[in-house]
The first five atom37 places (N, CA, C, CB, O) and aatype in JSON, in Angstrom:
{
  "aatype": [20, 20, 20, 20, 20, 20, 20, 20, 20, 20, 20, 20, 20, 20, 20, 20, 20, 20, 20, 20, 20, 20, 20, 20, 20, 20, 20, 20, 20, 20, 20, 20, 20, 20, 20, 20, 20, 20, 20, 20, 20, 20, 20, 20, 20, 20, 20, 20, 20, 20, 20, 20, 20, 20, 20, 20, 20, 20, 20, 20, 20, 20, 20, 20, 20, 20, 20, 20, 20, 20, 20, 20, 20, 20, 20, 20, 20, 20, 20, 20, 20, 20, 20, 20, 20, 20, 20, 20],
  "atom_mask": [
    [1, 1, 1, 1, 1],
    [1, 1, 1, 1, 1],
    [1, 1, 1, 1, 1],
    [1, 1, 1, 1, 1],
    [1, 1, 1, 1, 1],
    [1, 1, 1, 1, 1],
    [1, 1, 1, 1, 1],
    [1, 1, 1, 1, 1],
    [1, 1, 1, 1, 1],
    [1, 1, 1, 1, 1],
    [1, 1, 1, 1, 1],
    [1, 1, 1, 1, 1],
    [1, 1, 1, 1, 1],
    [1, 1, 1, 1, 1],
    [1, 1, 1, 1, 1],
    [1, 1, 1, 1, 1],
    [1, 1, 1, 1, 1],
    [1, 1, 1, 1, 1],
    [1, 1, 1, 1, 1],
    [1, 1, 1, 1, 1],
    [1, 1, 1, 1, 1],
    [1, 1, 1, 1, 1],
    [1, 1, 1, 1, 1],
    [1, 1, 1, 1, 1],
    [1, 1, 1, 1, 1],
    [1, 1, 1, 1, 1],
    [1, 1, 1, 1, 1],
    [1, 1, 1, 1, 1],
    [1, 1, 1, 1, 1],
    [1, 1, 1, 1, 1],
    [1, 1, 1, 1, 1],
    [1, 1, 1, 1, 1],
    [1, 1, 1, 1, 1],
    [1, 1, 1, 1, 1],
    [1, 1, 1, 1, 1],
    [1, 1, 1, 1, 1],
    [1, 1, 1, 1, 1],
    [1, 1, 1, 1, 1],
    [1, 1, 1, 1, 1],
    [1, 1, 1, 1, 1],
    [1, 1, 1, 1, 1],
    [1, 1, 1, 1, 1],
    [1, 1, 1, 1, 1],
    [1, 1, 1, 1, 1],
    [1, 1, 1, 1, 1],
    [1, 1, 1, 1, 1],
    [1, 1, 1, 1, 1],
    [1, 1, 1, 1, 1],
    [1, 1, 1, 1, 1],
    [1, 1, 1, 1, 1],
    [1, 1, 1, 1, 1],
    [1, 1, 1, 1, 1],
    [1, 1, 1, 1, 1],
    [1, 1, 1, 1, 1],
    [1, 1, 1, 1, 1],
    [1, 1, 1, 1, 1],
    [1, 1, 1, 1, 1],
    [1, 1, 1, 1, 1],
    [1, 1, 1, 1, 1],
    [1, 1, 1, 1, 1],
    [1, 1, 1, 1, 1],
    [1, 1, 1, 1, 1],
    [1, 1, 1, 1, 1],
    [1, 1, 1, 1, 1],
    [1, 1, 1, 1, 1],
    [1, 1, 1, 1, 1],
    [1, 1, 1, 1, 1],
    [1, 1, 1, 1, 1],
    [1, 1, 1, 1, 1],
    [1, 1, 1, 1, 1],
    [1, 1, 1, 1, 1],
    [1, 1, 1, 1, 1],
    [1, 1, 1, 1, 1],
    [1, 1, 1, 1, 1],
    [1, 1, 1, 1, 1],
    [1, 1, 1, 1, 1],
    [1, 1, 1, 1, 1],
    [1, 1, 1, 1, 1],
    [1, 1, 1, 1, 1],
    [1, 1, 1, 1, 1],
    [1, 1, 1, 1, 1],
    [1, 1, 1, 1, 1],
    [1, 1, 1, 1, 1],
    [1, 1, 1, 1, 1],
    [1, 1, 1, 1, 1],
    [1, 1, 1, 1, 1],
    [1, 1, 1, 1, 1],
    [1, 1, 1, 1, 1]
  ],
  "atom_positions": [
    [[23.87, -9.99, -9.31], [24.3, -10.71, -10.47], [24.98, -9.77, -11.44], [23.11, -11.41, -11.14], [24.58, -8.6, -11.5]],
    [[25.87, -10.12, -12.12], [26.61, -9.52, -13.2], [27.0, -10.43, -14.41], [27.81, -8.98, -12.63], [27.31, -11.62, -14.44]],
    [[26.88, -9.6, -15.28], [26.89, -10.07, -16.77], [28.04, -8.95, -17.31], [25.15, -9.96, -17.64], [28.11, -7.72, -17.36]],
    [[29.1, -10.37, -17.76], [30.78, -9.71, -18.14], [30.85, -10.2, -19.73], [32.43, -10.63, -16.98], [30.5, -11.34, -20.06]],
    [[31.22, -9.44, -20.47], [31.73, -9.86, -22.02], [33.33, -9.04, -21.76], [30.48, -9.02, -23.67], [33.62, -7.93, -21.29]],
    [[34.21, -10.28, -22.36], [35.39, -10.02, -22.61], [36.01, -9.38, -23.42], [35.75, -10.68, -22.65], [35.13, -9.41, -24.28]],
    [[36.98, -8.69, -23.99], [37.55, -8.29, -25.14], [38.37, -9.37, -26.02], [38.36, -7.22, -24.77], [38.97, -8.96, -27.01]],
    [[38.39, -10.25, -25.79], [39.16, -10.77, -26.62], [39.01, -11.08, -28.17], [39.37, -11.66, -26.07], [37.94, -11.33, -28.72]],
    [[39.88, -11.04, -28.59], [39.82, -11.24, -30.21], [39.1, -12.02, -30.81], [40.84, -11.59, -30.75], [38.32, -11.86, -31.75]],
    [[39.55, -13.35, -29.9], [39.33, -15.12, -30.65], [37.74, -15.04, -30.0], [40.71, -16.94, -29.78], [37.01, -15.88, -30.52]],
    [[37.11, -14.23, -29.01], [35.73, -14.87, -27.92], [34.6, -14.85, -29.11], [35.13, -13.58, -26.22], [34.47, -14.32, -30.21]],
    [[34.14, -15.41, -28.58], [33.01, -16.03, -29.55], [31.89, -14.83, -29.66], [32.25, -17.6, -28.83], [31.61, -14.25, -30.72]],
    [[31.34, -14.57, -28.47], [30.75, -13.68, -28.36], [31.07, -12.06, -28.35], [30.32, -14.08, -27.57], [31.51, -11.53, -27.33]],
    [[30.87, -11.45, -29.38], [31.24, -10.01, -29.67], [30.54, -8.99, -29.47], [31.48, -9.83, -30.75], [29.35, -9.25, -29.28]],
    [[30.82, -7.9, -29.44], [30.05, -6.79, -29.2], [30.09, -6.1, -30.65], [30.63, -5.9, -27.95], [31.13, -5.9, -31.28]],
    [[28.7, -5.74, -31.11], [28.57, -5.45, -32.56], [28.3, -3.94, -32.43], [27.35, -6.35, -33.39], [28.7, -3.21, -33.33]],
    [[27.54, -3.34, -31.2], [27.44, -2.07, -31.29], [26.56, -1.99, -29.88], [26.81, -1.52, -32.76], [26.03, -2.86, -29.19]],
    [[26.66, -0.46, -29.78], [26.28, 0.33, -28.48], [25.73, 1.61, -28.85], [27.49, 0.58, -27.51], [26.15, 2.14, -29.88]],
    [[24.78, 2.24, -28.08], [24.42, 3.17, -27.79], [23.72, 3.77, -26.78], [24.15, 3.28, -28.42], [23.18, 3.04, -25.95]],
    [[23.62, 5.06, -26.69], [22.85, 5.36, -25.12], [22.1, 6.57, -25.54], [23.99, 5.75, -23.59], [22.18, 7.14, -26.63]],
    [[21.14, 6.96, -24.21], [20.13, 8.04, -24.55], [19.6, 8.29, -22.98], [18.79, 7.49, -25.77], [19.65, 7.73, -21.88]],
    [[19.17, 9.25, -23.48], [18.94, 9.48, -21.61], [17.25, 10.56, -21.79], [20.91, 10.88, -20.53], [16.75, 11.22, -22.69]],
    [[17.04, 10.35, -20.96], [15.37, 11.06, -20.51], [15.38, 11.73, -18.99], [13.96, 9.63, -20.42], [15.09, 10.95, -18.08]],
    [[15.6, 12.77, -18.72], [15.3, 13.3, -17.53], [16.3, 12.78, -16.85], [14.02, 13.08, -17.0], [17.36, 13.17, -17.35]],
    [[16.55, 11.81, -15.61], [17.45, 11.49, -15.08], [17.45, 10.43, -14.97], [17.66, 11.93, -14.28], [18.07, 10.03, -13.99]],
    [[16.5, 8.91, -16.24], [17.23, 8.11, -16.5], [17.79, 8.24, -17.84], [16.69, 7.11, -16.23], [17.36, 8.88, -18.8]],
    [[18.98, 7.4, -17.71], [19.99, 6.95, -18.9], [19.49, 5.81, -19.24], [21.55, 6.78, -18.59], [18.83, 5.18, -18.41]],
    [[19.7, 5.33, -20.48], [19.81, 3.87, -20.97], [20.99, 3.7, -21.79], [18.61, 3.42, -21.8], [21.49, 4.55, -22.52]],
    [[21.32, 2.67, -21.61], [22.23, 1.86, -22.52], [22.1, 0.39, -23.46], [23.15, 1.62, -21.68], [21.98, -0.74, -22.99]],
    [[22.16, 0.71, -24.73], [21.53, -0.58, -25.48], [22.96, -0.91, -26.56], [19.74, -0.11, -26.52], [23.65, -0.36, -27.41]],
    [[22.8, -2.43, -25.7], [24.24, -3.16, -26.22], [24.02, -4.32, -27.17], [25.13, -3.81, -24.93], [23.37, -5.28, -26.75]],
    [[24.53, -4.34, -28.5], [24.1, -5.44, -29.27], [25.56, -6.43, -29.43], [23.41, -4.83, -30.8], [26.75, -6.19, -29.6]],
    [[24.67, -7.74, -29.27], [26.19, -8.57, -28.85], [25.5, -9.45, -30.4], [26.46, -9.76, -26.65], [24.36, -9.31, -30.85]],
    [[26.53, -10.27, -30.93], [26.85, -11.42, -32.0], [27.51, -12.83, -31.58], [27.83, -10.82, -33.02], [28.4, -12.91, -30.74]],
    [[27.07, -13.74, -32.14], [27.33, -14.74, -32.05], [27.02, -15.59, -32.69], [27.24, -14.93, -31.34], [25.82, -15.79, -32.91]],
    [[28.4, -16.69, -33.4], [26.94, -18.03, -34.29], [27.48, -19.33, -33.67], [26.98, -18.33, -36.66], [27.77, -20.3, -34.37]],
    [[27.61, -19.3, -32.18], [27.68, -20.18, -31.15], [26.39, -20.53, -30.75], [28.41, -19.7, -30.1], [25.68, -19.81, -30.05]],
    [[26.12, -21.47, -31.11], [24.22, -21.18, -29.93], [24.64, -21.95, -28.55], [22.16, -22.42, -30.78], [23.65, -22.1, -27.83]],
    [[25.71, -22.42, -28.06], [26.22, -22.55, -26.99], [26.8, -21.07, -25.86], [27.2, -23.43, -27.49], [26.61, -20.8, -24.67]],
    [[27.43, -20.52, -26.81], [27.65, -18.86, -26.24], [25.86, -17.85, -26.29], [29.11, -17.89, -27.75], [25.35, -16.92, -25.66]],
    [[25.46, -18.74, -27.4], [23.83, -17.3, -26.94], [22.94, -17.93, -26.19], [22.59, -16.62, -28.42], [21.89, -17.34, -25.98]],
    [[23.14, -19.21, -25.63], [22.22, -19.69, -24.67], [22.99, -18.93, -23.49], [22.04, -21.44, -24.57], [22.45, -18.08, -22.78]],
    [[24.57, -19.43, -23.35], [24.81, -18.87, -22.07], [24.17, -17.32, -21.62], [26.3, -18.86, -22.02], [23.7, -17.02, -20.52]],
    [[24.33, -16.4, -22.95], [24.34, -14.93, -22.49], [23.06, -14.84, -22.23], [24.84, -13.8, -23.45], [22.71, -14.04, -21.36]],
    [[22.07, -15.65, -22.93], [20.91, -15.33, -22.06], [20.39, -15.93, -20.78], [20.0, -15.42, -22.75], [19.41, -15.37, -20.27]],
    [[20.8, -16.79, -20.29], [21.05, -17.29, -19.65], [21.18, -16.34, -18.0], [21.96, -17.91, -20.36], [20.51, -16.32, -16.97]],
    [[22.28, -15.73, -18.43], [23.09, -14.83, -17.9], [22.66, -13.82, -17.46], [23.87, -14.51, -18.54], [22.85, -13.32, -16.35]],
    [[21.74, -13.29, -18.7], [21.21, -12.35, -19.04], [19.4, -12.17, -17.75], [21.15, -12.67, -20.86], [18.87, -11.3, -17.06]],
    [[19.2, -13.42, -18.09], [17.97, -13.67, -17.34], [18.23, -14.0, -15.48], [17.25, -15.08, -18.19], [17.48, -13.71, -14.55]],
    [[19.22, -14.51, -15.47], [19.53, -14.1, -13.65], [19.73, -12.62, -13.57], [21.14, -14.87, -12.88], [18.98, -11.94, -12.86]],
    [[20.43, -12.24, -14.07], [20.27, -10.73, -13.67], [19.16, -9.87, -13.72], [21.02, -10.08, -14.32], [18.85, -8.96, -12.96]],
    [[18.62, -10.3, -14.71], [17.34, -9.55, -14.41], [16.28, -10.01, -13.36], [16.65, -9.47, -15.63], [15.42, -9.28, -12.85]],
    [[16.47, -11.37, -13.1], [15.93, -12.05, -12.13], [16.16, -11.32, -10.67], [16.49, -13.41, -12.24], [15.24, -10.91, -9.95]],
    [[17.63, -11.23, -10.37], [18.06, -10.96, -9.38], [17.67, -9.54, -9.16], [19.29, -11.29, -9.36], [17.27, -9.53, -7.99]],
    [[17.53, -7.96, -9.8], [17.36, -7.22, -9.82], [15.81, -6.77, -10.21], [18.27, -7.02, -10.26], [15.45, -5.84, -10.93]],
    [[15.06, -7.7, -9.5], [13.39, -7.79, -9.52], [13.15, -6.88, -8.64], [12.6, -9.2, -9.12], [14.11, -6.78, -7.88]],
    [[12.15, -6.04, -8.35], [12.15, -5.25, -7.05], [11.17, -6.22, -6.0], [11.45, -3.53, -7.33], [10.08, -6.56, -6.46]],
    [[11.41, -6.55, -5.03], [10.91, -7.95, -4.36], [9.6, -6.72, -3.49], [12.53, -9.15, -3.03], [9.83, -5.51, -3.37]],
    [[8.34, -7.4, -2.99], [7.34, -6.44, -2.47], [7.96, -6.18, -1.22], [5.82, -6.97, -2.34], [9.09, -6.66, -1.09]],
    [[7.47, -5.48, -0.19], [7.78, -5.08, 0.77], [6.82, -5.65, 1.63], [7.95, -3.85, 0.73], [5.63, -5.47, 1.36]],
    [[7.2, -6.43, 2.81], [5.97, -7.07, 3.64], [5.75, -6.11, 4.47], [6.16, -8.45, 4.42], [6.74, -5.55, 4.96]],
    [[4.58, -5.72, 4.81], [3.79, -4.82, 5.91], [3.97, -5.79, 6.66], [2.22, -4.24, 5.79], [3.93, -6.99, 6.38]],
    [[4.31, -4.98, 8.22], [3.96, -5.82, 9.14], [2.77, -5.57, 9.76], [4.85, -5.91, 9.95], [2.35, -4.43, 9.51]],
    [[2.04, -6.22, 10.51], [0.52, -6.5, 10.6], [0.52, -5.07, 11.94], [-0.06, -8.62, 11.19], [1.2, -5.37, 12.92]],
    [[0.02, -4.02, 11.99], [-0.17, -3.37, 13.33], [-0.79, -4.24, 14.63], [-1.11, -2.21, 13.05], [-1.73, -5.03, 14.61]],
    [[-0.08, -3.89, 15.58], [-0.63, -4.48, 17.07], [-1.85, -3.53, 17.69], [0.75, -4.49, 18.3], [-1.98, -2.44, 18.26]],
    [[-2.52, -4.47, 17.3], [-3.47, -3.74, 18.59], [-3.21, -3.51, 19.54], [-4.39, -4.18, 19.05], [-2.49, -4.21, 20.26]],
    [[-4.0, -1.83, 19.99], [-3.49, -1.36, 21.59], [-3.94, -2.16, 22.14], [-3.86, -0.08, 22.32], [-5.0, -2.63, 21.75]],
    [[-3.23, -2.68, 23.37], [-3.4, -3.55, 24.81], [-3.93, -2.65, 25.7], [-1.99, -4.18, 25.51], [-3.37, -1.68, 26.22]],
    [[-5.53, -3.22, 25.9], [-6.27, -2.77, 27.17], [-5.64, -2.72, 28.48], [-7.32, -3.58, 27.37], [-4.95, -3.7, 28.76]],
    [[-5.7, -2.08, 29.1], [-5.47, -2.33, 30.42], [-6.44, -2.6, 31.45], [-4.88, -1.45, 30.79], [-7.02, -1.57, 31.79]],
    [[-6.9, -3.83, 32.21], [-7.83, -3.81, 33.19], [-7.57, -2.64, 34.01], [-7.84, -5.02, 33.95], [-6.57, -2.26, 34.61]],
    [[-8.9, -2.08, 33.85], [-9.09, -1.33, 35.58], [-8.75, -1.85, 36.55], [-10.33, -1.07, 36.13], [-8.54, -3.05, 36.7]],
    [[-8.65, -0.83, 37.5], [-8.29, -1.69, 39.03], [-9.52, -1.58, 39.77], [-6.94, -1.0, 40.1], [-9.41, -0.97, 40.83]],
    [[-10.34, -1.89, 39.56], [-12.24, -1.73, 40.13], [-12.99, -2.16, 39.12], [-12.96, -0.03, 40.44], [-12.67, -1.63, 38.06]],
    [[-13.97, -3.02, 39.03], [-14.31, -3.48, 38.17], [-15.77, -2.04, 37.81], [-14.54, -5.18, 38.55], [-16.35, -1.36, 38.66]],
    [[-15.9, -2.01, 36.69], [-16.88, -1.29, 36.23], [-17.89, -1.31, 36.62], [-17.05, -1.37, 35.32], [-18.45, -2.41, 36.61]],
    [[-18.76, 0.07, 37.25], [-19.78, 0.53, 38.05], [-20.98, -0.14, 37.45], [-19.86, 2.06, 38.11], [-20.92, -0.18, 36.22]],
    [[-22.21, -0.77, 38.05], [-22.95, -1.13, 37.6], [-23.99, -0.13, 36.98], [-23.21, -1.87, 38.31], [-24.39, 0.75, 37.74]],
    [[-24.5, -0.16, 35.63], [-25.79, 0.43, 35.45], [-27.01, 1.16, 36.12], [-26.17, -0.27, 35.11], [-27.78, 0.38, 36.69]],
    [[-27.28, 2.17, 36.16], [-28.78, 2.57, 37.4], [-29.74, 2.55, 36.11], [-28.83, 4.64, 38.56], [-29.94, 3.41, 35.25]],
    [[-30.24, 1.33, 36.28], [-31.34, 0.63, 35.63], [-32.84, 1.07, 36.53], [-30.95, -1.14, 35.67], [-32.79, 1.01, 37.76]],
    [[-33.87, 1.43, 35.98], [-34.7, 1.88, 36.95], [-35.58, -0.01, 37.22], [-35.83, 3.51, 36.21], [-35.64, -1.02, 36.52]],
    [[-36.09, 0.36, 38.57], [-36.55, -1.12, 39.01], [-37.67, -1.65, 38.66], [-36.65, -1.3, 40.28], [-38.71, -1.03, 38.9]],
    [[-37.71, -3.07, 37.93], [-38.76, -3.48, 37.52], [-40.2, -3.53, 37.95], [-38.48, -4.29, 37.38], [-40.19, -4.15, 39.02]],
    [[-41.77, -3.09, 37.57], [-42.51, -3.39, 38.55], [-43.11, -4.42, 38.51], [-43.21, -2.64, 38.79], [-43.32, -5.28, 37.65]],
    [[-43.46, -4.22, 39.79], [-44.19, -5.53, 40.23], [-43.24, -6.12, 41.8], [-44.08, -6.87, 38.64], [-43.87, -6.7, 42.68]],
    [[-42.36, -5.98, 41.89], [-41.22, -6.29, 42.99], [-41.3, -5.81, 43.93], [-40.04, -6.06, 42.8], [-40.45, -6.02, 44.81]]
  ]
}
């Protein structure tokens, strides 16, 4: 999403002032816009709010790990040496 203000003379919506500042290796930029349209300041926020919408950081789905697949033996498993019951 993108959010455009025009230059034009007559546009309703103006740019009143700007500034920037930066911290380590982010920058910011803070833009103050005017208007006594409340048709133009609905749009910009408007505008304003898809973009920030769109630029949400969305979660990341894990995918579920597969369990290792057994492999049958080729002989079935040795029986137990159980000592013999008495009385038999």
């Amino acid at each position: 999403m993108t959010f455009r203000l025009f230059g034009l003379p007559e546009a309703e919506l103006r740019l009143k002032s700007f500034s920037s500042s930066s911290r380590g290796t982010r920058m910011t930029i803070r833009i103050e816009v005017e208007t006594s349209d409340p048709f133009e300041f609905g749009y910009a926020l408007r505008n304003l709010a898809e973009v920030q919408k769109g630029q949400r950081a969305k979660p990341k789905k894990t995918k579920p790990t597969p369990k290792p697949k057994v492999k049958p033996l080729a002989l079935p498993a040795p029986q137990l040496a159980l000592p013999k019951p008495e009385g038999l």
